[in-house]
Structures are given as C-alpha cells and as structure tokens.
N, C-alpha and C positions, 0 to 999 in steps of 0.2 A: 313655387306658385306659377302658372301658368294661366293664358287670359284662355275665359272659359268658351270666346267666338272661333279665335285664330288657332289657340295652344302654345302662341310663343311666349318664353319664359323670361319671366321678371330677372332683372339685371340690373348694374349700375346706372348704364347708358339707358335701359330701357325700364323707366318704371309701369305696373300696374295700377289701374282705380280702381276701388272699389263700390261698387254698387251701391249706392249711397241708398236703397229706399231697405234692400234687404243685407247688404255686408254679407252676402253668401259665394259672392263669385268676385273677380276681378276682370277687369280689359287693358288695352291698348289706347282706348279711347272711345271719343263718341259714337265712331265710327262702328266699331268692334259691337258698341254696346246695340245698337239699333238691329244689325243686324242680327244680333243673338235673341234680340227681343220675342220674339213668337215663340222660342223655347223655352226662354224664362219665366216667360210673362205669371205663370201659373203658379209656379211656386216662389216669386218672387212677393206677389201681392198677398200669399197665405205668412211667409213671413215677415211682413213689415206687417201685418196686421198684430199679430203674435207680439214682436218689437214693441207696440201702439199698446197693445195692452197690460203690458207686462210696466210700461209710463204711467199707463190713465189709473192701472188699481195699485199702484203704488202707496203704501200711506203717506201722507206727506208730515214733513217734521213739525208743521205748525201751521196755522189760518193764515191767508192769505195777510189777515191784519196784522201779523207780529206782537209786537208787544210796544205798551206804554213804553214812548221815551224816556219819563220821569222813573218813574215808580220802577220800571222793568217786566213786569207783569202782563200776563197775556191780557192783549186786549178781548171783551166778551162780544161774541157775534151779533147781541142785538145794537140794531146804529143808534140809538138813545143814549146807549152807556157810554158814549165819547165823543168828543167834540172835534171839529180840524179847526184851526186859526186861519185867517188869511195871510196873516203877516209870514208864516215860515211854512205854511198845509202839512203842520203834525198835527198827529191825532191823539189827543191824550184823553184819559181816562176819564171820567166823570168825579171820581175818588180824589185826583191827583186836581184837577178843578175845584173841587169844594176844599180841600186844601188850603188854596191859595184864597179861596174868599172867606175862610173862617181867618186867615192872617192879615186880612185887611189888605190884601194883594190884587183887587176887583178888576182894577186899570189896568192889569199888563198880562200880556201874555204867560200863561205857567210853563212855557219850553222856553223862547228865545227871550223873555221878559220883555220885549218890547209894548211900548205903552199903546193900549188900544183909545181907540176913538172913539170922543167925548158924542152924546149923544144928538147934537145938533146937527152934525155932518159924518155920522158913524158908517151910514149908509154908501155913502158919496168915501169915504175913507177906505174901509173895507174893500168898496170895489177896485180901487186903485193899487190898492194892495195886492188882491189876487191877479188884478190884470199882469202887474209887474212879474207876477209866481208863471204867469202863462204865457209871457213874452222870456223867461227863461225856459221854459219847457219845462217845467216841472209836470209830473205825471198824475200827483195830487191836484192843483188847479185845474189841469185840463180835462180832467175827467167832471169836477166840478164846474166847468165852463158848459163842458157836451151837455150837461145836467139842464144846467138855465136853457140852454138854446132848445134841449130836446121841451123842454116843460111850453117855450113860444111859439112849437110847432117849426123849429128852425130845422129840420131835420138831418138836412145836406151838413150843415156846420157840425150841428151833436154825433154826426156819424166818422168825422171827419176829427174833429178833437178826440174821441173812444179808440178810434182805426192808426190816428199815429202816436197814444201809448202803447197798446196791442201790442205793435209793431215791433216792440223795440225788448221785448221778451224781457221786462224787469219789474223794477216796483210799479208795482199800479196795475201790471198789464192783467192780473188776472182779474180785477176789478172790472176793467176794460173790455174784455173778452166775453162778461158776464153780461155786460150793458149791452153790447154789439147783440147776442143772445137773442136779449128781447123785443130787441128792433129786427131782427129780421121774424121773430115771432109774433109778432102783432105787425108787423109790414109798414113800420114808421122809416117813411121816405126809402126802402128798398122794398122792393120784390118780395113776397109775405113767403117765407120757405120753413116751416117748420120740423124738418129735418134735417136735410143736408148742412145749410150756413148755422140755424141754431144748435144744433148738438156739435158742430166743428166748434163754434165757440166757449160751449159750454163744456166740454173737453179738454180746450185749452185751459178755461179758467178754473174746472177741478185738478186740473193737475198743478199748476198755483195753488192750491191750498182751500181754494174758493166751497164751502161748507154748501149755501144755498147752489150752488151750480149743479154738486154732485146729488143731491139732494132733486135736483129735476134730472138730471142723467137718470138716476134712480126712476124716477115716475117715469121717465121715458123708454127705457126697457121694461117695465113693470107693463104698460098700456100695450108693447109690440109682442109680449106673451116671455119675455125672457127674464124672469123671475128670477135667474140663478144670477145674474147681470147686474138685475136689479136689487138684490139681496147684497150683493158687494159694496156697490155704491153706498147704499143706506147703513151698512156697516162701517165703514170709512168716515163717513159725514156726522154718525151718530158719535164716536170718537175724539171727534175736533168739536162733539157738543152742541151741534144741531138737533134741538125738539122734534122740529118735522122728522127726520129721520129715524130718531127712536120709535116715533107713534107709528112710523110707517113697516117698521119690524115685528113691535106690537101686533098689527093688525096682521102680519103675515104670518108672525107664529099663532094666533088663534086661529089663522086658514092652515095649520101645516106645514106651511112650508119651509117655519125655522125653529130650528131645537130648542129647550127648555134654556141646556146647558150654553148656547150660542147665543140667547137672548140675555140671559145672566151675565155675561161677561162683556155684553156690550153696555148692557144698565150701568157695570161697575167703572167701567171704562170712559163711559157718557157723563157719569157723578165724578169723574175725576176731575174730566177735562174743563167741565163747569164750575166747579169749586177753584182750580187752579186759575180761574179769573176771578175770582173774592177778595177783596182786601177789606179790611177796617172801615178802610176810606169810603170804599167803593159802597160800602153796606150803609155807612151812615148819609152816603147822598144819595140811596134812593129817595128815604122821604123831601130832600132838601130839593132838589128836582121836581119832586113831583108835584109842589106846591109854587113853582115858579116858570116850568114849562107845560105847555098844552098837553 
C-alpha cells in the first residue's frame, strides 16, 4: 500500500491513514492528504456518499424504542401505548402498567418499584425525580427536559438538552436527532433550514431505528421527485410498522410506481411487525386507558 499523494510505501516505521470520508486511498498524513485533495475530491465525495447510503437504507434490527423492560416485547410506535417514570425514565408498556394496577400495585413504579408520589405533592415529587435523572445525564430526562423547555418557548435550552444526547451516538440519540429535525424545520430558536440540518438529522435518527423520521425522509425524496428514494424509505418504515408509511406505498402503487407483489410483502411484513407488539396485557388496556386518559 502506498500513499496515494507522495507513493511512499507503508512500513513499520512509517504508517498510512486512511481516508476516513471514502477508505479508498491512503496518506502520509495531513499534509499528503490536502495536497492530493483536487484529485480526489471527485471520487471521494461519490463514494462516501455510496458508504452513507448503503448506512441510511439499511434495515434496522428494531425501533428506535426497543422493547418493554418488563414484559420483553417490542414496544408499539404510538407514544399512548407506554408510559416513562421519572424515578428510573423507563418506558414500559401500557400492558405491563395495567398489570400492576389490576394487582393492587398503583403506588410504585412497575420497573424499579419505587413508590411514586402521593397526590398532594406528586407534581413537586416527580419534578425532583426527573431533575436528579438529568443531573446524571440520563438521555431519557433530558430529552424530556428539552421537551418542557421547548413547549415554554425556551428554545436555546430545548436545543441544547436534544444536541448533548445526539451527541453521544446512543440510547436516546435517535429520539434526539428527530426533535433537533423539527426545530430546525419550523426554525424554533435556529435558523428555519429545511434541508440541509433537518434531513442531516432525520438521517441520523432513521438510521437509529426512528420509524417516524424515515417516514418523512420518505416524504422528502417523494416531494424532490425521487420516488425510487422515497419508495425505500417507506418500505423500511412500513416494516418496523409505521401506518403512514404503508398508506404512503398504498397510494404509490395505485400511481405505478410499486408492484402488486412488493406492496404484498410489505402488508405482510407491516402485520407482522404490529402484531409482534400485542400482548394480552396490552390488548386488555386499551379500553382501561381509554376511559382514564384524555
């Protein structure tokens, strides 16, 4: 292997880098690398894009949400179906909830069982709780934090809590990356960019597993005429069990543009992944829900 500026060859004493954006060539160093830049440039940016895409239409192994800690079961993409605690910011089921309150378990948390807060000071309780989850950096509160502050019009703060889970490429971040999204799509306290910073984000957070992100990546190639772009995404999204994204296939194969046999396999595919969030539980607290939340 030889650097692809100078030519002199990799050795003990002398190692090469590799071109961290495309891994097609090697250097010397910075030095090596800048200089070679005007010959590169071309086919460097056609294969890191290539790399990018080969990331973003990847299927991903599961939603962004994972699964109940309880129960084990995936969690279902509508945010109704589960609940987070302040005291530990898991998210458990609605199922694995009603559970605990058909056992007479109402006061305590159904993950870490700690006793929740009597109603006189639930509020004032709660908040203390979560503040502590966000003074440890936890990436559940803080996202939840960004949330209150964005809702106050705090915007600097909500971009600021959303920007250091992002950051840190882990649990949360694609939740994070999704929120970042629509602040710079609606231009809450940055710069209104509905291209560049929101599809960089929404990018990020479809490749986390993020259902609803890809699901507007989809709308977003679909609206700039790339139909074949946007046909992938909606199939990927429709999979981890996103609605929008079936109905969005739906309407593309009555225009043509997707086969009989390709929209069948996504239907089957879509009933799988929705069903594979159903439990018992889950089924007998819809009504128990719906007669005690708005």
């Amino acid at each position: 292997m030889n650097c692809a500026c100078c030519g002199k060859s990799q050795g003990d004493d002398h190692p090469l880098f590799n071109c961290t954006a495309c891994y097609l060539v090697r250097y010397c160093g910075v030095e090596c690398q800048k200089k070679h830049w005007k010959k590169h440039k071309r086919e460097c940016k056609k294969r890191a894009a290539e790399l990018r895409d080969e990331m973003l239409f990847k299927q991903p192994e599961s939603t962004h949400l994972g699964d109940c800690p309880i129960c084990m079961v995936p969690l279902p993409l509508h945010p109704k179906q589960c609940m987070t605690y302040a005291c530990c910011s898991k998210f458990v089921c609605n199922g694995c909830i009603y559970d605990m309150e058909e056992n007479a378990q109402k006061r305590k948390c159904p993950f870490c069982r700690e006793a929740l807060n009597d109603k006189d000071d639930g509020t004032k309780g709660i908040n203390e709780q979560r503040m502590k989850r966000v003074e440890a950096n936890d990436p559940v509160a803080l996202i939840y934090e960004g949330s209150l502050q964005l809702n106050k019009g705090n915007y600097t703060e909500a971009f600021g809590y959303y920007t250091k889970v992002a950051e840190r490429d882990g649990l949360g971040a694609a939740e994070a990356h999704y929120r970042l999204s629509n602040m710079y799509r609606k231009g809450h306290g940055v710069e209104k960019d509905e291209q560049k910073m929101n599809i960089h984000h929404l990018e990020f957070a479809a490749i986390g597993g993020h259902a609803f992100a890809r699901s507007s990546l989809g709308a977003h190639e679909w609206k700039n005429g790339n139909k074949e772009r946007a046909v992938k995404h909606w199939i990927i999204a429709a999979t981890q069990g996103d609605d929008r994204s079936m109905e969005a296939l739906s309407l593309a194969h009555k225009g043509g543009i997707v086969e009989e046999d390709v929209l069948s396999a996504v239907q089957r595919a879509h009933k799988a992944a929705v069903d594979e969030t159903k439990t018992p539980g889950r089924n007998a607290a819809v009504k128990y829900f719906e007669n005690i939340l708005p």
